[in-house]
C-alpha positions as CSV (number, residue, x, y, z in Angstrom):
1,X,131.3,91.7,119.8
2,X,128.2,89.5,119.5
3,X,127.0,87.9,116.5
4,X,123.6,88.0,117.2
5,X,121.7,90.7,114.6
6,X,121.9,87.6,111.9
7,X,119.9,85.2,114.1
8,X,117.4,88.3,115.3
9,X,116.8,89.3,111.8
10,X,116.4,85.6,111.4
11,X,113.8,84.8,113.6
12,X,112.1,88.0,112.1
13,X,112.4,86.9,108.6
14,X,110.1,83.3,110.2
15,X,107.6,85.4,111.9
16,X,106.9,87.5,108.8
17,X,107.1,84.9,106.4
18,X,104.4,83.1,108.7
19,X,102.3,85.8,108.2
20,X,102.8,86.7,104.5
21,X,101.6,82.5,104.2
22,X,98.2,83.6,106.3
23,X,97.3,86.5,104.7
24,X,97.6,84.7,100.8
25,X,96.0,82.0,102.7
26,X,93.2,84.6,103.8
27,X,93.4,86.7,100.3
28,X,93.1,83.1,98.2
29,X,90.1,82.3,100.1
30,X,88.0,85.7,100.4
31,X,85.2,84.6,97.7
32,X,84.9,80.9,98.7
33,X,81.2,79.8,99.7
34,X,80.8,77.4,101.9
35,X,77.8,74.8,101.6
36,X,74.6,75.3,104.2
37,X,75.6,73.4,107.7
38,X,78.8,73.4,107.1
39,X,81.5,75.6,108.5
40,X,83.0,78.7,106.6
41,X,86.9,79.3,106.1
42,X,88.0,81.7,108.7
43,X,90.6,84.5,109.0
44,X,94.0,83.4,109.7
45,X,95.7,85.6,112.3
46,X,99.8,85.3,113.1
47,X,100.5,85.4,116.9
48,X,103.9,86.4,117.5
49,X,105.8,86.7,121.1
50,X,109.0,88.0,122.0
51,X,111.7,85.1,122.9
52,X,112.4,84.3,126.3
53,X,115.0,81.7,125.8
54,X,116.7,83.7,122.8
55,X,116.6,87.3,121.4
56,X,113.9,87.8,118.7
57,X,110.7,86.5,118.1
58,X,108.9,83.5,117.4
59,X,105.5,82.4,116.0
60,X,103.6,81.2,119.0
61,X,100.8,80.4,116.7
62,X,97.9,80.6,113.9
63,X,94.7,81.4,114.7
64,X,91.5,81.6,113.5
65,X,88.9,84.8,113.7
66,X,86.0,84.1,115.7
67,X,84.2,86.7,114.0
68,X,80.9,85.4,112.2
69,X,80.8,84.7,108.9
70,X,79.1,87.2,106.2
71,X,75.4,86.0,104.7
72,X,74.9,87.0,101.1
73,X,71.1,86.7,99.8
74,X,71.9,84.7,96.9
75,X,68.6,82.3,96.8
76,X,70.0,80.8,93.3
77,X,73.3,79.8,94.3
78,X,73.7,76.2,95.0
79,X,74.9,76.6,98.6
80,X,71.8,78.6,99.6
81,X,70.3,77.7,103.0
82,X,66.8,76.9,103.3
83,X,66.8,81.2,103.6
84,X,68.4,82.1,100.6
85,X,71.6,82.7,102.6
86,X,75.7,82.0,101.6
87,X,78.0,81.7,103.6
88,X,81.3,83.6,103.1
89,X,84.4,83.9,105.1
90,X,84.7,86.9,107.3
91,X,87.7,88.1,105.3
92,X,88.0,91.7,104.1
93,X,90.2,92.0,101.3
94,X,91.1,95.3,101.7
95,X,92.8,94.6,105.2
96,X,94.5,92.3,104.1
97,X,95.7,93.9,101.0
98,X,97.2,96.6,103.5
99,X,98.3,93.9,105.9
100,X,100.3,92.1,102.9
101,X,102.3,95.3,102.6
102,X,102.7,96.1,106.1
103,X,104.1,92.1,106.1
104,X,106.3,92.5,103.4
105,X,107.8,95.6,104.0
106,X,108.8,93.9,107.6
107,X,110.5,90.9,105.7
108,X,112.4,93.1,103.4
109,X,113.7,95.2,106.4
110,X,114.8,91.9,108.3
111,X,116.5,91.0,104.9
112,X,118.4,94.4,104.7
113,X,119.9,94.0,108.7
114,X,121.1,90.4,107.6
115,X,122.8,92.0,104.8
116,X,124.3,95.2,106.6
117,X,125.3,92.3,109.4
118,X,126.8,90.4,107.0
119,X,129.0,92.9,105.4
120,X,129.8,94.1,109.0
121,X,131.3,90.9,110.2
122,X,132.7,90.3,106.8
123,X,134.6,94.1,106.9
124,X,135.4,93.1,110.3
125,X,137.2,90.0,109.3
126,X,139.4,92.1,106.8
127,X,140.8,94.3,109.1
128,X,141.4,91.4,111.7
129,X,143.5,90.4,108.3
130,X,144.6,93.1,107.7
């Protein structure tokens, strides 16, 4: 018998965490303008590989969208280009609204196998005891 579902579940727990961090990181900055010249926040996307050393998964990285950021006619506001243009980040809220679920339901169901494990091994020890 291996003991190995706690460490899995582990290394599930870090990849989803990761990702619950990037998408607040996206969702906190959906409505931030960025000043004329200067570059806008961008979308911050979770890359996740299997392991090759060890079962489970690790984050192989954070990266940003390459997408292009959204121009709002706002002439008035004070980071307007010479156009009348803002700058927003290329966020959507709603995707990430349904991407914060998708994330959280995956860290609660790594959660619940290090819990079944737990009690497993632990009902596994009483009858070795027993």
């Amino acid at each position: 018998m291996t003991f190995d579902a706690i460490g899995i579940a582990g290394t599930g727990l870090t990849a989803h965490r990761k990702w619950l961090d990037a998408l607040s990181d996206n969702i906190a900055n959906v409505n931030t303008a960025t000043p004329a010249g200067e570059a806008p926040f961008r979308e911050k996307l979770v890359t996740v590989q299997a392991g090759t050393e060890s079962p489970g998964v690790y984050v192989a990285g954070v990266v940003e969208s390459q997408a292009t950021a959204k121009l709002v006619y706002d002439p008035e506001h004070p980071y307007a280009d010479a156009d009348g243009y803002v700058q927003y980040p290329n966020v959507e809220l709603g995707d990430q609204m349904s991407m914060l679920i998708v994330a959280q339901r995956g860290y609660e169901a790594n959660a619940a196998v290090v819990d079944r494990a737990k009690s497993t091994y632990e009902a596994a020890l009483q009858i070795g005891r027993g």
